[in-house]
N, C-alpha and C positions, 0 to 999 in steps of 0.2 A: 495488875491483871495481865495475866501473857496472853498472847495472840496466838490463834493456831497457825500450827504449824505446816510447813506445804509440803506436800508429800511427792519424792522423786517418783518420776514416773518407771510404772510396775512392768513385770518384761514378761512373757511367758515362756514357760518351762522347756528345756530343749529335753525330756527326757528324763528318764529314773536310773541313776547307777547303778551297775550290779552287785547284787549279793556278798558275791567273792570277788576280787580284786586280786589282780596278779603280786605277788610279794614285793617287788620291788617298787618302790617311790616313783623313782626317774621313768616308769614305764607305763605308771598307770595313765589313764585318761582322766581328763580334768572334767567330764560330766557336766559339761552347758556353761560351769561357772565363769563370768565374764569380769573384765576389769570397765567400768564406767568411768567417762570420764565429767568429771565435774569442779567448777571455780580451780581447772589447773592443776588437780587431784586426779588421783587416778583410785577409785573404790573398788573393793571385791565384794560380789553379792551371791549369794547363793540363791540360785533358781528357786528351789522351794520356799524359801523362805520370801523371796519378792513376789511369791505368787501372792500370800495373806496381805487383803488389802490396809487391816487394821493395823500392821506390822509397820518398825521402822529398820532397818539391822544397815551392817555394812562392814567390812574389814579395811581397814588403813593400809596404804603402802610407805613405800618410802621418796617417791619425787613429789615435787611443789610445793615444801614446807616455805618457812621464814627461817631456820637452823641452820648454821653452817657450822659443820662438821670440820675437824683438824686429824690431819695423819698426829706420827709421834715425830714427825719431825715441824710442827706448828704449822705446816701448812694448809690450807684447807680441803677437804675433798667432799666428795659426792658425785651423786649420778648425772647430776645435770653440769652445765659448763661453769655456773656461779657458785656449784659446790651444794648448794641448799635444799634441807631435805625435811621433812614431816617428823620431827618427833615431836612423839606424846607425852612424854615420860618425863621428870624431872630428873635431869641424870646432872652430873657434875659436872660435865663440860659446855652445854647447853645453859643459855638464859633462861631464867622464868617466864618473864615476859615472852618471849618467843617461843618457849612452848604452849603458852595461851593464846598466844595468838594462834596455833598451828590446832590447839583445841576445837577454835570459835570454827578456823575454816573447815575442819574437817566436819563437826556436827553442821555446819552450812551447808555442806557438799553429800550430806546423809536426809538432809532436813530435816534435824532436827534440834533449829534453834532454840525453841521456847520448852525445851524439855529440861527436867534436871538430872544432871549428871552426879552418877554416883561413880567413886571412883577409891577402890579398894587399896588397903598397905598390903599386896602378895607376900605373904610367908611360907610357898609349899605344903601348905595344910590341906586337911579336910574341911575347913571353918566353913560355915551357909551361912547367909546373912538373908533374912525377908526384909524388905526396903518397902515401907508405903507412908505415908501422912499420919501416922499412928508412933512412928519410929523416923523420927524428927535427925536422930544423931547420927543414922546409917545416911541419913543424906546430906547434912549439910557440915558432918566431919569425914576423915578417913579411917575406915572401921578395918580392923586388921582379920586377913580371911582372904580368900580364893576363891568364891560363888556366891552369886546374887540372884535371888527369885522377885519376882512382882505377880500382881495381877494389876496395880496400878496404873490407868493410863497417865503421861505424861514425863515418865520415871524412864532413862534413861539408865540400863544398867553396862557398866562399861569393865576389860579387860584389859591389861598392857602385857605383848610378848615382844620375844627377840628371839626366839628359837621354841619355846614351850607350847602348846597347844590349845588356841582360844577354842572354845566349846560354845556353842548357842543353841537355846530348847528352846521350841516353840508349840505351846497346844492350845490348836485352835478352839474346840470343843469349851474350853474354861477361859480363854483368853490370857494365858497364862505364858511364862518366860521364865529362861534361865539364861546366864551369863558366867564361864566355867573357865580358870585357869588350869591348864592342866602338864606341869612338868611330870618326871621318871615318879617325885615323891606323892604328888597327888594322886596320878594314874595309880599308883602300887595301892593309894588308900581309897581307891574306888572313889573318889570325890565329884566324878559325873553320875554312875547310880545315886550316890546318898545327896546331890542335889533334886535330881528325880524324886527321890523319895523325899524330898522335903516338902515339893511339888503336890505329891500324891496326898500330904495329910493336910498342908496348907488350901489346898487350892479343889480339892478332887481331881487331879490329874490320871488318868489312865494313859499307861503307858503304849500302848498300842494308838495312841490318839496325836503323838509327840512326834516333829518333825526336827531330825538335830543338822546343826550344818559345823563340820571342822574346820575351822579357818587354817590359813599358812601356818606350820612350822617345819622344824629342823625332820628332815628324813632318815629312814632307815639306810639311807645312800651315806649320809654324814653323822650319823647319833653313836659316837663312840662310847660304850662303858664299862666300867670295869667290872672285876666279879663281884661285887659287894652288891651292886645294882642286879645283875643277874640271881644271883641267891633272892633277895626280897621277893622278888616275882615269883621265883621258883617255890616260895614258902606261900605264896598268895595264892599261884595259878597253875592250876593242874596243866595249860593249853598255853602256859609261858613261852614253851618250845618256838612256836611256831609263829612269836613275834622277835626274835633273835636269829641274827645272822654269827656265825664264829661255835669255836667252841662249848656252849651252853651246857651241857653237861659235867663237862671238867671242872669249868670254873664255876658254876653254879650247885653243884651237892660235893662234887671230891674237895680236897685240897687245893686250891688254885697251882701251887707250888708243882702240882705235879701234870699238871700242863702248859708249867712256863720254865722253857729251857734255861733260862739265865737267874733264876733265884737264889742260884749261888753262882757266880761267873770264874771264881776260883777252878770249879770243875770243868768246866769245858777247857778251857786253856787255850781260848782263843782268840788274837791280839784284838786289840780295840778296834771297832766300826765291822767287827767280823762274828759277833753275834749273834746267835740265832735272833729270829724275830718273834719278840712275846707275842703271843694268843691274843685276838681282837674279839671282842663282841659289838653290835651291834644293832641298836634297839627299833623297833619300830613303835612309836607314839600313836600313830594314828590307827594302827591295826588295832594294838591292846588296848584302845577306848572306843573303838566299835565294839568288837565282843563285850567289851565289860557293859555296854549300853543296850545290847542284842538279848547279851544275859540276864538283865533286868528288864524285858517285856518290851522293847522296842522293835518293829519289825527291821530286820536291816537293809528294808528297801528305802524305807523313811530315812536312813543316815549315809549324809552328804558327804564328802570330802573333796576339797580342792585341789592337795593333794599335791601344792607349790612347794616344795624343798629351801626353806629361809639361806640354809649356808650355801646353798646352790647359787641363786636367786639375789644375790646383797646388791645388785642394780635395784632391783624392786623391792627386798623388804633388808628388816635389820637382821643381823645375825648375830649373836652374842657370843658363840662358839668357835663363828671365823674373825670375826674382828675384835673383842673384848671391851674397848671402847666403842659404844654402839649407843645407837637410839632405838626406842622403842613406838612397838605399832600398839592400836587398838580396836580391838572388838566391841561394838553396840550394837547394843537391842533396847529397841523402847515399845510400849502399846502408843497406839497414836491417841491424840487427846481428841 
């Protein structure tokens, strides 16, 4: 029989971010969101979301694990002085054991020990999963998929990033939750609408009722990509434009080739380190799943972002795009039992 569990204390709201938010990452305001410090951990929480008393949620950083990390030259690193850092993630370099252990503290430091933890195999999908006592295998195996919905109290739904975009619904109205991974390939397959919509049939969710908070990822300041990435969106999103920094146009409907000086280097005939510099694009993540969330009946007063920069930021979170070998954070949400 589990014990209830103790609920951190709840903060009140500094306020409602705006609408529109200025383009760039590095400039926006971070909207009341606070780093908590708990058992040696440091949490991210998003206001609205600490306001629901029945709520459990919280974002992982990267200091006070039990992991100690190694450069490529064996030595160890990290933010703190003994090198040791909070990963969640089962990655290659990391022990098992020390990432359960760095599991226990962090849901100790969310409270929410006596919850069960569901914890997805990410594949870039659109995949939904419903997780309750009915569906036995979503919780006590790893169900392959990128979104998790409850109405279950007690049910822990968790996400792991290094750069990608944790997503969290919350509606109060149904007592309802979502838990959303969302890299370049999910975002392009709307995988935060169509967990919404799994919401709406599951659960009665209206969308005007729905509180989202975007946790830390990689910014528009560092989210390099090529034009393969740009076209998908540009075939998806009439308003692609205006989450792209670089030449979007060119490399997204022409020829890439005819916006990149060096696709033949024979023609320029100019010595080596003296080439033009190829065409950069530059994606914003967290802009293109607000609209796409705004677009699907959400007010975009209700949608939070924190608005932390991952490759910025590798003192406080992982970053998989600036270091490669990395650890990974996580995103919960649970209904309180």
């Amino acid at each position: 029989m589990k014990t209830k569990r103790k609920s951190p204390a709840k903060r009140k709201s500094r306020g409602t971010r705006k609408a529109n938010p200025p383009r760039h990452a590095a400039k926006r305001a971070n909207s009341g969101w606070k780093l908590r410090q708990a058992d040696g951990l440091q949490v991210l929480e998003a206001p609205a979301l600490q306001q629901l008393k029945w709520l459990t949620h919280g974002f992982s950083t990267r200091p006070g694990g039990a992991s100690a990390m190694k450069s490529a030259n064996g030595e160890k690193r990290g933010p703190t002085k003994a090198g040791k850092v909070l990963n969640l993630g089962f990655t290659d370099w990391d022990d098992r054991s020390m990432v359960l252990e760095n599991r226990g503290k962090f849901f100790g430091a969310i409270g929410a020990e006596g919850m069960r933890a569901v914890v997805l195999r990410q594949v870039h999908s659109d995949i939904i999963h419903r997780v309750d006592s009915s569906n036995p295998v979503a919780i006590e195996s790893w169900p392959q998929g990128d979104a998790l919905i409850t109405n279950e109290p007690g049910i822990l739904l968790t996400i792991q990033t290094a750069d990608c975009i944790p997503i969290l619904l919350a509606d109060p109205e149904n007592r309802a939750i979502a838990a959303i991974h969302a890299g370049w390939r999910g975002t392009v397959r709307r995988i935060a609408a169509k967990a919404l919509g799994r919401m709406q049939m599951e659960f009665g969710t209206k969308p005007e009722d729905v509180i989202v908070a975007l946790g830390p990822g990689i910014g528009r300041c560092c989210y390099e990509v090529g034009p393969d990435v740009a076209k998908e969106f540009a075939d998806q999103f009439p308003e692609a434009r205006d989450w792209f920094d670089g030449q979007f146009e060119a490399l997204s409907v022409g020829d890439p080739r005819d916006a990149d000086p060096n696709w033949l280097p024979w023609l320029t005939m100019k010595p080596p380190g003296h080439a033009p510099e190829a065409p950069k694009l530059h994606l914003d993540l967290i802009a293109a799943n607000r609209a796409i969330l705004a677009a699907a009946g959400i007010p975009p007063a209700n949608i939070a972002s924190s608005e932390h920069c991952t490759a910025c930021r590798t003192d406080l979170f992982f970053s998989y795009r600036r270091e490669r070998e990395t650890g990974r954070m996580m995103a919960a949400i649970g209904i309180d039992l």
